[in-house]
C-alpha positions as CSV (number, residue, x, y, z in Angstrom):
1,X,-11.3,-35.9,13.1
2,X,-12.5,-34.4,9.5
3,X,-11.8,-30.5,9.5
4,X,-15.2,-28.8,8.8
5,X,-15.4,-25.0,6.9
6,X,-15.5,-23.2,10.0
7,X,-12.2,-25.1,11.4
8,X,-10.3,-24.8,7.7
9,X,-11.5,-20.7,7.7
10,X,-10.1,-20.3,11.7
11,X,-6.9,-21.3,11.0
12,X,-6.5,-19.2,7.6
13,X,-7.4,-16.5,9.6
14,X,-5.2,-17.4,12.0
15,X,-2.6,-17.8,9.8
16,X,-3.3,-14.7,7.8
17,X,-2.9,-12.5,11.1
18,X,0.4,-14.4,11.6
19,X,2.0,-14.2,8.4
20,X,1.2,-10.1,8.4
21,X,2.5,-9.7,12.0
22,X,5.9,-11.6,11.1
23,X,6.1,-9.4,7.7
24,X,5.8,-6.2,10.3
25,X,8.6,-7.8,12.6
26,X,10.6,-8.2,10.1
27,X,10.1,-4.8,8.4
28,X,11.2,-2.9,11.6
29,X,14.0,-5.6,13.2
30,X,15.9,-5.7,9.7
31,X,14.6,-2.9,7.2
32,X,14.5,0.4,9.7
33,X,17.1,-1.2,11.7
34,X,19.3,-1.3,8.3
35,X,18.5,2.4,7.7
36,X,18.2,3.8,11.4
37,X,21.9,5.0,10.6
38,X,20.8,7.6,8.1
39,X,18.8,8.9,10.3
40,X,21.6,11.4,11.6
41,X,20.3,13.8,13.9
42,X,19.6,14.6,17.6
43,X,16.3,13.5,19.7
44,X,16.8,14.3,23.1
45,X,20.2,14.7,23.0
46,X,20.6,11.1,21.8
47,X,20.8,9.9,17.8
48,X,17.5,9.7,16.8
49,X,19.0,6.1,15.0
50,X,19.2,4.9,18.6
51,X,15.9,5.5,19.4
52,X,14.5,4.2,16.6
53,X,16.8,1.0,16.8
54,X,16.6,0.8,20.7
55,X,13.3,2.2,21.9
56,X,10.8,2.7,18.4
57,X,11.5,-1.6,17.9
58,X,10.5,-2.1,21.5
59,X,7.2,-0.1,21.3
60,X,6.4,-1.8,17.7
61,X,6.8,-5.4,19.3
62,X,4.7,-5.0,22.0
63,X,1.7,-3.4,20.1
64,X,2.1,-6.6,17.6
65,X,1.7,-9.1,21.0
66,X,-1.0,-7.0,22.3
67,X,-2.6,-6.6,18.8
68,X,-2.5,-10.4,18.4
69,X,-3.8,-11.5,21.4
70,X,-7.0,-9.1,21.2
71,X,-7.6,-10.2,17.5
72,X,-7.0,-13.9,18.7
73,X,-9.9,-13.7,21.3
74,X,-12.1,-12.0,18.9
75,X,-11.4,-15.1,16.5
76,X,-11.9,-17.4,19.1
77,X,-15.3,-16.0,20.1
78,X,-16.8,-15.6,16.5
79,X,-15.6,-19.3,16.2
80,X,-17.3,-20.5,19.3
81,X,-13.3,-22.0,20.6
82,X,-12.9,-19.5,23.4
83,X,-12.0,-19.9,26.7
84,X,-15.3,-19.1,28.8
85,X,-14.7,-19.1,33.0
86,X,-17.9,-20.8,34.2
């Protein structure tokens, strides 16, 4: 099967969105996470370094799964490859 523009522009989209996503995982599993111990003072009587580590991480890699499935189905529908229930 020969790969036409619209097939070769899809997947650099695709993995465009991908590559940027994993740069943002990485940014807050290993960079805050490796400077979450500055962070020395109280939030809610905890250290704010453990929410950032334990509970800021969390919130950040669900908005990148939610984020990537809505731009996914957007991509999908401009590029006529969605999943339509008939």
């Amino acid at each position: 099967m020969q790969l036409t523009e619209k097939h070769r522009q899809y997947w650099r989209k695709n993995l465009n969105i991908t590559a940027i996503l994993l740069a943002i995982w990485f940014f807050v599993t290993f960079v805050v996470g490796y400077f979450a111990r500055d962070l020395n003072f109280s939030f809610f009587g905890w250290p704010f370094s453990f929410w950032v580590g334990a509970q800021g991480a969390l919130v950040v890699y669900v908005a990148i799964i939610g984020f990537y499935a809505w731009y996914m189905n957007k991509l999908d529908i401009e590029h006529g490859v969605d999943e339509t229930e008939e």
